[in-house]
C-alpha positions in Angstrom: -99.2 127.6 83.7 -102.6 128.8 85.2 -105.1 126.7 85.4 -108.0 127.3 82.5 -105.4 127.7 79.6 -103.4 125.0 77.8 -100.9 125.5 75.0 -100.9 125.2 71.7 -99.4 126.4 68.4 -99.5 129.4 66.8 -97.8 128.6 62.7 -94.6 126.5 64.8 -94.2 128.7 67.4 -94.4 127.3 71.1 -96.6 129.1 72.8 -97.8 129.5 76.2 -100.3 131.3 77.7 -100.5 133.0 81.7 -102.5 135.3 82.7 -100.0 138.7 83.3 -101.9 139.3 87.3 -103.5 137.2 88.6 -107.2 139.1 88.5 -111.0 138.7 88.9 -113.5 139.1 85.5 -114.8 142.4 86.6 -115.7 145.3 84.1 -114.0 147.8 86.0 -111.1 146.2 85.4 -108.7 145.8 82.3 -108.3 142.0 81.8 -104.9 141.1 80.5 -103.2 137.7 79.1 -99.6 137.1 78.4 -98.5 134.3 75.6 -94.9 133.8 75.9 -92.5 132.1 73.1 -94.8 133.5 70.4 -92.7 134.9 67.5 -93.2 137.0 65.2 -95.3 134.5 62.7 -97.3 134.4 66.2 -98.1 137.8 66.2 -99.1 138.6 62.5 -101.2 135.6 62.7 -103.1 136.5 65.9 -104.0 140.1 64.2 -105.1 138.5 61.0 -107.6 136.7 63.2 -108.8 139.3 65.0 -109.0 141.2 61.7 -111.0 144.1 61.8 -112.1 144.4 65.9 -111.0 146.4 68.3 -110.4 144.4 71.1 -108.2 142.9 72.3 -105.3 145.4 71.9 -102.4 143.2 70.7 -98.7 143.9 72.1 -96.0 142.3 70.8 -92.6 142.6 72.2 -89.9 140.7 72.6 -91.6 136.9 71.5 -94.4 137.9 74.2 -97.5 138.7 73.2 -100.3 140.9 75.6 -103.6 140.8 74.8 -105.8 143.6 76.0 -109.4 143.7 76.7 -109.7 147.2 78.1 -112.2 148.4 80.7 -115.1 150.9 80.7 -112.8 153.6 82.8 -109.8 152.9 80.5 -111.9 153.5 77.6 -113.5 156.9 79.0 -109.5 158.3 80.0 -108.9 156.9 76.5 -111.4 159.1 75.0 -111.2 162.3 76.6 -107.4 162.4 76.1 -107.9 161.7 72.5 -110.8 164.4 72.4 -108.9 166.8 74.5 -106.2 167.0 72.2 -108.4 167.1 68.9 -110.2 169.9 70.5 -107.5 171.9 71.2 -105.6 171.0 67.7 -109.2 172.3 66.2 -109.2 175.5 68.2 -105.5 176.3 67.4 -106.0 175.5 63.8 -103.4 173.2 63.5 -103.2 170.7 61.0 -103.4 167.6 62.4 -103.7 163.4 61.0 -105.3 161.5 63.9 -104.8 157.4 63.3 -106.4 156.6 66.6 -106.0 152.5 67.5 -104.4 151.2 64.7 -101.4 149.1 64.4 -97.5 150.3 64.4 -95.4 147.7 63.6 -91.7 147.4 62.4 -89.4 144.3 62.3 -89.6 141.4 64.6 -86.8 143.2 66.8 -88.5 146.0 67.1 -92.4 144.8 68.1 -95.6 146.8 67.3 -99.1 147.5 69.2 -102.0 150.1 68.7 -102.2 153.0 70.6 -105.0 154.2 72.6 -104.5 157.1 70.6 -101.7 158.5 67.8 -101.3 161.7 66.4 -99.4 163.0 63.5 -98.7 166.5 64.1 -95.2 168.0 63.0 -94.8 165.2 60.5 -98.5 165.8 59.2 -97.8 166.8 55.9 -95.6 163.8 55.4 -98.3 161.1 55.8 -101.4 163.6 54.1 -103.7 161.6 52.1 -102.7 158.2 53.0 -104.3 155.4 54.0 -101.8 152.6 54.8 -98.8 153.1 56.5 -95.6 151.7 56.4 -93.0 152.5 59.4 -90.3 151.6 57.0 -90.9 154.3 54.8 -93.1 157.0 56.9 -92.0 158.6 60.3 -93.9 157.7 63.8 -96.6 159.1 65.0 -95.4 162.6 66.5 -97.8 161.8 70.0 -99.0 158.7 71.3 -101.5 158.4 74.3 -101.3 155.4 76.6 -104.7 155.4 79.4 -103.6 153.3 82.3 -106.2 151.7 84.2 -105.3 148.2 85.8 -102.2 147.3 83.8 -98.5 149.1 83.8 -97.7 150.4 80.0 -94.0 149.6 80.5 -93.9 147.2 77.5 -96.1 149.9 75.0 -93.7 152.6 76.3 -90.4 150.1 75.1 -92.0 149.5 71.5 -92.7 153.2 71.5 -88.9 153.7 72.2 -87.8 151.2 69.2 -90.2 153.2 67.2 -88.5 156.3 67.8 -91.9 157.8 68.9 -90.8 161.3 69.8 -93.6 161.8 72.7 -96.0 159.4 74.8 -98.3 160.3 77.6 -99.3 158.3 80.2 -102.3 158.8 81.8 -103.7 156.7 85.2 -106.4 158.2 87.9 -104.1 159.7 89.4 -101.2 161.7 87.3 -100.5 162.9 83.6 -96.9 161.9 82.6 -95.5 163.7 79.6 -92.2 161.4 78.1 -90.0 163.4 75.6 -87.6 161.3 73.3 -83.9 162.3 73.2 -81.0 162.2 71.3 -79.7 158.8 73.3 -83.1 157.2 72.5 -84.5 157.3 75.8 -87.4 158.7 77.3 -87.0 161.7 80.4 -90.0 162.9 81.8 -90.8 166.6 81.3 -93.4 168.9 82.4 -94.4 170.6 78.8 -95.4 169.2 75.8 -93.1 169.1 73.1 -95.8 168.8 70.6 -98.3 171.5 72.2 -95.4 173.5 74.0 -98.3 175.7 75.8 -99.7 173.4 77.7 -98.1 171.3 80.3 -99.3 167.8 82.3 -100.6 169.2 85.2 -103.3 171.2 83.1 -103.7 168.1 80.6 -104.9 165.9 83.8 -106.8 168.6 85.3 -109.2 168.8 82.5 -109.3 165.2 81.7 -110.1 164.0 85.2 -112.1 167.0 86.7 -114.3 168.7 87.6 -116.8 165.8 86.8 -119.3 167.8 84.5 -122.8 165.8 84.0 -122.1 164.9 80.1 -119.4 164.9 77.4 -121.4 167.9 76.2 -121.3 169.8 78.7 -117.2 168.6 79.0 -116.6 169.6 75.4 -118.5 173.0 75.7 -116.6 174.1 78.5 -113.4 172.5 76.7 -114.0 174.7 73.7 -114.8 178.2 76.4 -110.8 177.2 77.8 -109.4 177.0 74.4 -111.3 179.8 73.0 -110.7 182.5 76.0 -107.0 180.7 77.3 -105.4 178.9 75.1 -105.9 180.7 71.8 -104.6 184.1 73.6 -101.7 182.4 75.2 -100.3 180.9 72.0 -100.8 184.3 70.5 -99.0 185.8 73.1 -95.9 183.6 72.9 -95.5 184.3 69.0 -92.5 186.8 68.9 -92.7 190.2 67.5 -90.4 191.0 64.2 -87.3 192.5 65.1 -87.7 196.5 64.0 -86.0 196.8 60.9 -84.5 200.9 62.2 
């Protein structure tokens, strides 16, 4: 056990606490602790007392539990992904339910987190006008976003799996990685979005990571110009023509 934490019990579940890499406190950096032998009693308790914050982000997978304090440059990927793809869903016109952070959970078996950011796209209409919801009843979130600063998302992307999560992206400073689901429940990486088929993760990191424009206003305007003047005419393009009836 590392020095500066000491174990304890979480509603009769043995728990012990390491820290995942061994790190310095610096705000450039995600900060990341791993309790082990947690349970499922564990978990739920540890989100009922961090009740209504945001941080940390709680994993649960497996009877281990990450917690999550997440950087200022996690954050900002976080937030231009999520923008990115609420601008384009708004210049497209396509319905769209965004849930942001909030918890997916099914079954002790299966584990549960909160995104960096979930979107219900295809299976909009199937979750319209609710606010609760239940993965027992209601589908998955049709995309899930996972910004990767200082920490591997190798336990989000298994719980994603088990929730049958039919698309994740992975973003870190370097690369976009688009993950498809398929038929053997697996993830295989692929170079076009199955939710947004035009657009593909080299052009998805392009605009989230550059050019460095001097505000998110100035970001977003020229965001809007590309999906106004390229993405709006390429979509348009793609639709196919009715077959002539002569």
């Amino acid at each position: 056990m590392k020095r500066g934490y000491r174990s304890r019990a979480i509603e009769g579940d043995s728990m012990t606490a390491i820290a995942s890499k061994p790190q310095e406190l610096s705000p450039d950096r995600d900060q990341c602790v791993q309790l082990l032998g947690i349970g499922w009693k564990g978990y739920t308790t540890l989100l009922r007392l961090r009740g209504e914050r945001r941080s940390p982000k709680i994993i649960y997978l497996d009877g281990s539990v990450w917690l999550v304090s997440p950087s200022m440059p996690h954050e900002r990927m976080k937030v231009r992904l999520g923008h990115f793809v609420t601008e384009v869903l708004y210049g497209l016109d396509i319905p769209y339910f965004e849930t942001g952070q909030i918890t997916f959970r099914k079954h002790k078996r299966l584990g549960g987190l909160e995104g960096d950011q979930t979107f219900y796209i295809a299976n909009y209409e199937r979750v319209r006008g609710k606010d609760k919801l239940d993965l027992r009843i209601d589908p998955p979130p049709d995309l899930a976003i996972e910004a990767v600063h200082s920490h591997d998302a190798k336990a989000a992307l298994e719980i994603y799996r088990r929730l049958k999560v039919p698309e994740v992206w992975v973003c870190d400073e370097a690369e976009l990685r688009i993950l498809a689901r398929r038929a053997n429940n697996r993830y295989v990486e692929v170079a076009v979005s199955v939710a947004l088929p035009f657009l593909n993760a080299q052009d998805i990191y392009n605009w989230i990571h550059g050019p460095l424009w001097n505000s998110d206003l100035e970001w977003t305007k020229a965001l809007r110009h590309r999906v106004r003047d390229t993405l709006v005419p390429r979509v348009r393009n793609t639709v196919q023509e009715p077959p002539d009836a002569g």
